[in-house]
Structures are given as C-alpha cells and as structure tokens.
C-alpha positions as semicolon CSV with decimal commas, in nm:
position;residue;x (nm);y (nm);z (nm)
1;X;-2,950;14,143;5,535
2;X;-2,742;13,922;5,752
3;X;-2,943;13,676;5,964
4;X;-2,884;13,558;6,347
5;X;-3,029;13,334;6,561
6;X;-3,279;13,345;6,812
7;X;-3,418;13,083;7,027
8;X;-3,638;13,118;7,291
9;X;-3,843;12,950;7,509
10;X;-4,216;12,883;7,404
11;X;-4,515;12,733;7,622
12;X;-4,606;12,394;7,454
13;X;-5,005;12,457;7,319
14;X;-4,874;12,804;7,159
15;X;-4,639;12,586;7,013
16;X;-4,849;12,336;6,870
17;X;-5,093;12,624;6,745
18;X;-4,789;12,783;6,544
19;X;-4,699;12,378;6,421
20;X;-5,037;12,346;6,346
21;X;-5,112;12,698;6,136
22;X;-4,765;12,621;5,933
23;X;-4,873;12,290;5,881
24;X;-5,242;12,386;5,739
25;X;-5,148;12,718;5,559
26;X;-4,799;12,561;5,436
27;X;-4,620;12,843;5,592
28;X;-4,215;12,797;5,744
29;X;-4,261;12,845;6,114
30;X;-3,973;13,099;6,077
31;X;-4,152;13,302;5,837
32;X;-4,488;13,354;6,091
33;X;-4,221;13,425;6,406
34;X;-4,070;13,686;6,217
35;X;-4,395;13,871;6,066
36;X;-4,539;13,829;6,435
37;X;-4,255;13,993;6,541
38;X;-4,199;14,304;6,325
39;X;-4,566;14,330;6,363
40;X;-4,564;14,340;6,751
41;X;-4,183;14,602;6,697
42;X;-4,424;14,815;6,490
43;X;-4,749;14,833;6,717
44;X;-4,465;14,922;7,011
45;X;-4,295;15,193;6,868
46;X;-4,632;15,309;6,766
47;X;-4,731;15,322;7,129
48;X;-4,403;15,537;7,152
49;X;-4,470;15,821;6,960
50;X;-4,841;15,825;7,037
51;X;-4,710;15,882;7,451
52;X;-4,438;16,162;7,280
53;X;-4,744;16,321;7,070
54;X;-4,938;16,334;7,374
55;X;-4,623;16,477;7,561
56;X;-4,569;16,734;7,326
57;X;-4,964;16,849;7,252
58;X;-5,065;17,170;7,391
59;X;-5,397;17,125;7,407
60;X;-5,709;17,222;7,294
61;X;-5,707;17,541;7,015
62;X;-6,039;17,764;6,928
63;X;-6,068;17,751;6,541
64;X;-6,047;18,161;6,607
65;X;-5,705;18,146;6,757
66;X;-5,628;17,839;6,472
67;X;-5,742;18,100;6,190
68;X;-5,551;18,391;6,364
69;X;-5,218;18,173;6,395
70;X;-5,275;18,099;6,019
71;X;-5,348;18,474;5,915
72;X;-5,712;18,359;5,725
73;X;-5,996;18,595;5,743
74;X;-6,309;18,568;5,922
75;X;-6,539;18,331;5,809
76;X;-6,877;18,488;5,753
C-alpha cells in the first residue's frame, strides 16, 4: 500500500505521553498514530451506520406479528 505523509499539529504533554509510551513499550511513534487512527476511522463509521440503523428501524414488532411475517405456527 503506498504511504503519504501527514503532519499535524500536536499539543506538547500529548506529545510527550506518545514519546514517552514508545519509549517504555519500544513501539515507533508512527506505528501507535496509525493504530489510534484506524481505531478512531472505525469507532466513526460505526457511529454511522448505528444513526442509518436507527433511521431505517420501524419500530417495535409483537412476536405475534414477527411469527405471522415468518409463517410459524402458534406457540402453545
């Protein structure tokens, strides 16, 4: 996968955290960015389709009308 760079601007005690948890787990700094970040992508789009389920539901279904849709028989 091709690579590009970012660079951003960072407040200076979240950057000495990050410099810190490299430096005492032995971890690349570009390696925790970039898990963070797909991480954070995948919580977001997440979000997304939870709003579009909750778009899309139609509400709440009896189990009769559930069973009915389905064609089962009457439980007993």
């Amino acid at each position: 996968m091709k690579s590009s760079a970012f660079a951003t601007r960072l407040p200076s005690p979240l950057l000495k955290a990050l410099d810190e948890a490299c430096r005492l787990n032995g971890l690349r700094k570009n390696f925790v960015v970039e898990s963070a970040l797909r991480e954070k992508l995948e919580d977001l789009f997440d979000a997304q389709d939870l709003v579009a389920a909750r778009h899309g539901a139609k509400g709440f279904h009896s189990w009769a009308s559930v069973k009915r849709e389905a064609g089962l028989k009457k439980l007993r």
